[in-house]
C-alpha positions as CSV (number, residue, x, y, z in Angstrom):
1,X,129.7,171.8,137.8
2,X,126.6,171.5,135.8
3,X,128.1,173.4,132.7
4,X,131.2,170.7,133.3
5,X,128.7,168.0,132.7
6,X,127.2,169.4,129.7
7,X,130.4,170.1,127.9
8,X,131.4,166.9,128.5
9,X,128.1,165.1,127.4
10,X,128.4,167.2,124.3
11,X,131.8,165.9,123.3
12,X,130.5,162.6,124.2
13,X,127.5,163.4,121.7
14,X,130.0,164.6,119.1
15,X,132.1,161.9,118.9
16,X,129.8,159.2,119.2
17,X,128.3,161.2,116.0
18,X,131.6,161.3,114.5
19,X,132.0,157.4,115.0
20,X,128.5,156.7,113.7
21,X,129.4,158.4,110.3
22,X,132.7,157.1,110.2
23,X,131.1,153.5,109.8
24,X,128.4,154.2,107.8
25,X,130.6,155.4,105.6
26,X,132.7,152.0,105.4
27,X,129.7,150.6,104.9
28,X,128.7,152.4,101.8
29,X,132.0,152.2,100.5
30,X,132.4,148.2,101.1
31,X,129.1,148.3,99.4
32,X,130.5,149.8,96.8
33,X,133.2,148.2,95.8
34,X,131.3,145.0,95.8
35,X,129.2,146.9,93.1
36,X,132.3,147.9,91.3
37,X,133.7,144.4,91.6
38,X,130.6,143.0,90.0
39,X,130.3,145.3,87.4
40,X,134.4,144.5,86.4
41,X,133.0,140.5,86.5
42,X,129.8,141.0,84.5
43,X,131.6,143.1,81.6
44,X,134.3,140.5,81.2
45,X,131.7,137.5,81.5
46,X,129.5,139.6,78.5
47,X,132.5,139.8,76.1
48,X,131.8,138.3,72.9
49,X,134.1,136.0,73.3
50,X,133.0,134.6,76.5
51,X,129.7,134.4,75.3
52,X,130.9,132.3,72.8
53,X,132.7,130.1,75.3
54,X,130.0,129.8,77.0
55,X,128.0,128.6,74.1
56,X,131.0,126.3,73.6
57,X,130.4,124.6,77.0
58,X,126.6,124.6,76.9
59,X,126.9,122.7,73.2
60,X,129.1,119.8,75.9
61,X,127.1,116.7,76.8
62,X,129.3,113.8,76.4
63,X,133.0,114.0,76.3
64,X,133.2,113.2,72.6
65,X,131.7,116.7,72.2
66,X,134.9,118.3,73.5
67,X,137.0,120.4,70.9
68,X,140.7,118.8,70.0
69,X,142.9,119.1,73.1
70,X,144.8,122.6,72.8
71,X,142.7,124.2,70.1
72,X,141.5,127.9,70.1
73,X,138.0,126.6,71.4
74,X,139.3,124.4,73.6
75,X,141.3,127.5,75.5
76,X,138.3,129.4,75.1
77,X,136.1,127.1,77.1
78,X,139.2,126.8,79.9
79,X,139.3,130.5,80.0
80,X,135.3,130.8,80.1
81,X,135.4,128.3,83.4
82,X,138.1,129.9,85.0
83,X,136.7,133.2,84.3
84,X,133.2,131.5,86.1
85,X,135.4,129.8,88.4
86,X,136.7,133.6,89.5
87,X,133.1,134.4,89.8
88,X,132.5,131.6,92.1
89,X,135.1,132.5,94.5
90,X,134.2,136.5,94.0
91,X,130.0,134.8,95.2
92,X,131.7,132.7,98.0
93,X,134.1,135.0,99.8
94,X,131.0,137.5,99.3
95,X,133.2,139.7,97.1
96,X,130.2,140.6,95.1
97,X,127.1,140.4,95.7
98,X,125.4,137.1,95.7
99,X,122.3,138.1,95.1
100,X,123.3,139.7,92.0
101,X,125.2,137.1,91.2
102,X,122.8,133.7,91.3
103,X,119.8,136.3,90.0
104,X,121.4,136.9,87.0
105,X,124.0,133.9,86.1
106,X,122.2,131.4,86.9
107,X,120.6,130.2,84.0
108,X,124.2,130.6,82.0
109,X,125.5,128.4,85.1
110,X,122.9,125.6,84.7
111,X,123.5,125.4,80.8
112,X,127.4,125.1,81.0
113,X,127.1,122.9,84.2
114,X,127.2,119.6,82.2
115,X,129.7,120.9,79.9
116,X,131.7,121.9,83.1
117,X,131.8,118.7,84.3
118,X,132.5,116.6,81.0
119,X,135.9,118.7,81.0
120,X,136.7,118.1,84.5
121,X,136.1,114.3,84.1
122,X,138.2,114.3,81.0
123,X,141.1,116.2,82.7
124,X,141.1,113.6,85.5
125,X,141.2,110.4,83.0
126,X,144.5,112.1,81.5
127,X,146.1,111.7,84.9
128,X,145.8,115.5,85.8
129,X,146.7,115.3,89.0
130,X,143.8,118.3,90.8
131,X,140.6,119.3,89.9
132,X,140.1,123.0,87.9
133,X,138.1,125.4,89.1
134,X,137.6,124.5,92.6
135,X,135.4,127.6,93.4
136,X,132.9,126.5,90.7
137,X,131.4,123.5,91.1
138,X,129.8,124.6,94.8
139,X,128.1,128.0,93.1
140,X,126.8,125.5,90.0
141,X,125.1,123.6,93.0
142,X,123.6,126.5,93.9
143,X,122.1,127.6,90.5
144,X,120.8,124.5,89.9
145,X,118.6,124.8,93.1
146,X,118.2,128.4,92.8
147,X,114.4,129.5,92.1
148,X,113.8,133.1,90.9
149,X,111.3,135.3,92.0
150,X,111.5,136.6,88.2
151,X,109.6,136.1,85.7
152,X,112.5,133.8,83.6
153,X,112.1,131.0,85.9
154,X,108.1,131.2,85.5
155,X,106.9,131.1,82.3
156,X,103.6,129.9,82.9
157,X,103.2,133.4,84.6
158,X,104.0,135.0,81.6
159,X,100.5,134.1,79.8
160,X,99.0,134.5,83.1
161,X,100.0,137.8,83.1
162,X,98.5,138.5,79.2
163,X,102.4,138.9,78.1
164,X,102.6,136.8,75.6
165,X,106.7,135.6,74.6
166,X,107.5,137.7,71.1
167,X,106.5,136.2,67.9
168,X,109.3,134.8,65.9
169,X,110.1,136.6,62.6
């Protein structure tokens, strides 16, 4: 009876073992893939020519800034939002992760923020009947609250530090 016990605490042992790796391991792979879907999302929001869309939006203040309806940088700034928009949605349905994200965006989503929002107000005075990039505007919200622990958000800390920023040439 006593070696009956301990064969069956053993296979209780084992499997409970067996289970315990089993999700461990789903939990490095989920982790995973959130790294892989973040890496996909960062390489197309570094192409060249996003960066120039972004650049595009940033240089958007008022709506008389906005390129000629259906021009090449006009479809370049849609696709930059909706590019950021798919970002948002990635950061909200925790698809990537949002540290990552709001660490390293979030400067990029506080310059095109106002630019963001000049296009959506023009869209809805041409009678466009819904509002782009619905995933967007809350993770703009966010970067403009957002407050680094980095150094980019603390300048001052910079000199404190005795690094002073590069001389221009």
């Amino acid at each position: 009876m006593c070696m009956g016990s301990y064969k069956d605490f053993l296979t209780l042992a084992i499997a409970t073992l067996a289970v315990v790796i089993s999700l461990v391991t789903i939990v490095l792979q989920r982790r995973q893939q959130k790294r892989d879907a973040y890496r996909g999302i960062y390489e197309v929001l570094m192409s060249e020519q996003l960066q120039r869309g972004r650049w595009l939006v940033s240089g958007i203040s008022r709506p008389g800034d906005l390129p000629e309806d259906r021009s090449q940088d006009f479809y370049l700034i849609y696709r930059t939002l909706g590019w950021f928009d798919t970002l948002a949605m990635y950061y909200q349905r925790r698809v990537v992760p949002r540290r990552w994200v709001i660490e390293v965006w979030h400067h990029s989503l506080r310059d095109i923020s106002t630019g963001a929002k000049v296009m959506l107000n023009d869209r809805l005075e041409r009678d466009q009947d819904y509002a782009p990039w619905q995933h967007l505007w809350p993770l703009l919200d966010d970067a403009a609250h957002y407050q680094s622990r980095g150094l980019c958000c603390r300048p001052q800390d910079l000199a404190a530090a005795g690094r002073q920023p590069l001389a221009e040439p």
